[in-house]
C-alpha positions as CSV (number, residue, x, y, z in Angstrom):
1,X,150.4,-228.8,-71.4
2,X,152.6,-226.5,-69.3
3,X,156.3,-226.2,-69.2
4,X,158.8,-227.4,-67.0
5,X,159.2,-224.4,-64.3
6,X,162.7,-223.7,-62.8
7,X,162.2,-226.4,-60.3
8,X,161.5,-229.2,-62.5
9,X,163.6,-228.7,-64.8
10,X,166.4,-228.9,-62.1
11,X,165.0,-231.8,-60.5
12,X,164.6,-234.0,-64.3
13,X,168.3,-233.3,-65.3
14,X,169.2,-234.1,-61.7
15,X,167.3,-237.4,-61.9
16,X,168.2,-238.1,-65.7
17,X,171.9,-237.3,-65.1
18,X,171.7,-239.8,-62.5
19,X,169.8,-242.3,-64.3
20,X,172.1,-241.9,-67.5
21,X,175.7,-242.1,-65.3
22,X,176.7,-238.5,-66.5
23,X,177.1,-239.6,-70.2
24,X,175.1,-237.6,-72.8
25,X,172.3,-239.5,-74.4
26,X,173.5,-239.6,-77.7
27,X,177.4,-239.1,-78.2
28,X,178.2,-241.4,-74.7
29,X,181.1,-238.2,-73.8
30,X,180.7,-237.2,-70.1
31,X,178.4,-233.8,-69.6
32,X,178.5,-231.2,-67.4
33,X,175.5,-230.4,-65.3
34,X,175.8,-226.9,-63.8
35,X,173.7,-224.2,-63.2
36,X,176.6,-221.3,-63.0
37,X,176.1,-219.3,-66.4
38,X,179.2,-219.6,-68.0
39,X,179.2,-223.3,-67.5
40,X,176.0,-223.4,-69.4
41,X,177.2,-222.4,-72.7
42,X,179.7,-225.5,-72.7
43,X,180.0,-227.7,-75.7
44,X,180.0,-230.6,-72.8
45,X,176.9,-229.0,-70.8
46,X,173.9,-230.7,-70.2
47,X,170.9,-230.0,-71.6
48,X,167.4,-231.5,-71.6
49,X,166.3,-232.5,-74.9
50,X,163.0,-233.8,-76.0
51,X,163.5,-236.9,-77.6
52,X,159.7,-236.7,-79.8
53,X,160.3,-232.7,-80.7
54,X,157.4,-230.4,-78.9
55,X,156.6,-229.1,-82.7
56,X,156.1,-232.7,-83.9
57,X,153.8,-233.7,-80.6
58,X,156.2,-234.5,-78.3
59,X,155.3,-234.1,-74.9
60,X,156.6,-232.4,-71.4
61,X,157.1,-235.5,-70.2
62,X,159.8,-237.5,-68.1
63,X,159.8,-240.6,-70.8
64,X,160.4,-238.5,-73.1
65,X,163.3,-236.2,-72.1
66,X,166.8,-236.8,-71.9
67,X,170.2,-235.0,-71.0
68,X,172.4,-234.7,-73.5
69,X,175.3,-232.3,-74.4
70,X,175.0,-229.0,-76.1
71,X,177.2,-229.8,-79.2
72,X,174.0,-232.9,-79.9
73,X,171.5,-231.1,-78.9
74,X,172.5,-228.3,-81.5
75,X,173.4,-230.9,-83.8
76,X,170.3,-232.5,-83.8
77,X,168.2,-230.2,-85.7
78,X,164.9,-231.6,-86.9
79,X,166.5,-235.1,-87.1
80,X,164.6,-237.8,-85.2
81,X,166.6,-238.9,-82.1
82,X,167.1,-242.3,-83.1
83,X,168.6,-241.3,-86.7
84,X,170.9,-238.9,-85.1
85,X,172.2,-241.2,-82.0
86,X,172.5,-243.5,-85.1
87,X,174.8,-240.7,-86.4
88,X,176.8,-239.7,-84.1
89,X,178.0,-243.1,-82.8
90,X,178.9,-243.4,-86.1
91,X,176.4,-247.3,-86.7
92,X,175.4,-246.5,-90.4
């Protein structure tokens, strides 16, 4: 399946920031959707994550993307989403 061109990509995280009230899908903390450069490389900057990873099958697909902030998505790792929202919001 093909990528998300430039377009789309800007279209989903518009549509997903709206759908998810500017809060990142994992932590809840406000994100910053920008496309200026410097703001990208935020700790608080959105970025669209795949919630089933691409490398385990996960596809380019709008149920299964989500905004969330830099800091998670780095954090994440090869976690599965659920296990690391778990995480972070601190449930275990």
């Amino acid at each position: 399946m093909p990528r998300f061109s430039t377009p789309q990509k800007r279209l989903l995280a518009a549509m997903l920031f709206y759908k998810q009230e500017g809060l990142c899908a994992y932590c809840r903390k406000f994100i910053r959707l920008s496309y200026w450069p410097p703001d990208r490389i935020r700790h608080d900057a959105a970025t669209i994550e795949h919630l089933r990873r691409r490398a385990d099958g996960g596809k380019d697909t709008f149920d299964n993307t989500c905004l969330v902030c830099r800091q998670c998505n780095v954090g994440r790792g090869v976690v599965d989403w659920l296990t690391y929202c778990s995480w972070i919001r601190k449930e275990f």
